[in-house]
C-alpha positions in Angstrom: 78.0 64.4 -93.4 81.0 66.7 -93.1 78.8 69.9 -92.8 77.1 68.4 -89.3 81.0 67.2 -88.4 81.9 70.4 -88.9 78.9 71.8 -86.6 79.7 69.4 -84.1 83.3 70.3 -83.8 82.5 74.1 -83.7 79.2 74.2 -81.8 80.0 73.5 -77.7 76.1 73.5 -77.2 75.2 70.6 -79.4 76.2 68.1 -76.2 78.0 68.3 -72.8 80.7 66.3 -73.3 84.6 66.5 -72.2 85.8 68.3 -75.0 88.7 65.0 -74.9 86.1 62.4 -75.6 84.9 65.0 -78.2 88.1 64.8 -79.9 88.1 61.1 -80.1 84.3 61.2 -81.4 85.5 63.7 -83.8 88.5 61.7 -85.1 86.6 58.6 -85.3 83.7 60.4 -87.5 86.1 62.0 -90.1 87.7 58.6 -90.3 84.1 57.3 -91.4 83.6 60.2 -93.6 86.8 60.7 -95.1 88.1 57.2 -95.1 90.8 57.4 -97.7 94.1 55.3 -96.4 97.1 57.6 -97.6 95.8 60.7 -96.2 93.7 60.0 -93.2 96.0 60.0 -90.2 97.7 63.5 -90.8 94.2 64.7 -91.5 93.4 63.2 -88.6 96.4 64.4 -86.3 96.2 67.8 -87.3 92.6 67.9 -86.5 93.4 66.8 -83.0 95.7 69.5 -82.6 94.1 72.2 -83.7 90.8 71.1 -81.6 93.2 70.8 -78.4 94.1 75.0 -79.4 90.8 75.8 -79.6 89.6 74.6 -76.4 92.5 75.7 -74.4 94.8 72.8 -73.9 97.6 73.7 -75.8 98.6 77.8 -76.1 100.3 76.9 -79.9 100.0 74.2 -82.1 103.6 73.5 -83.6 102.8 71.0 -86.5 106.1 69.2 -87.6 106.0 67.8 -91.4 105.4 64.7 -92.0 107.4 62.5 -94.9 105.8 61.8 -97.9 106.1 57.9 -97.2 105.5 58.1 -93.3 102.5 55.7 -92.2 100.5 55.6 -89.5 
C-alpha cells in the first residue's frame, strides 16, 4: 500500500487532478495506511508541506517542532 502511495504522490501522470485535492487524497490515504494515533498528524503535516514545495506553492518549507505532548 505505501509503495503505490508513494507512486501516486510522485507520479503527476497517474491522474489529472489539482495537485490541492491531491494533497487531501494523499493525507487521507496515509491516514488509512499508517493509522497509528500518536504519530499520524505530524506525519501527516509534514507531508502536506513538503508536497506543497514540490509542486510550487511554497518556495521553502520552514517546519517548526512540534512538543512531544502536542495533539492534533
Amino acid at each position: 500500500m505505501i509503495n503505490n502511495l508513494v507512486e501516486f504522490i510522485n507520479n503527476d501522470e497517474l491522474s489529472e487532478l489539482d495537485p490541492l485535492i491531491k494533497m487531501v487524497i494523499i493525507h487521507h490515504q496515509l491516514a488509512n495506511i499508517h493509522f497509528l494515533y500518536d504519530g499520524n498528524c505530524r506525519t501527516g503535516w509534514i507531508l502536506n508541506i513538503l508536497y506543497l514545495v514540490a509542486q510550487g506553492f511554497a518556495e521553502f518549507a520552514y517546519i517548526e517542532p512540534i512538543p512531544h505532548f502536542a495533539t492534533c
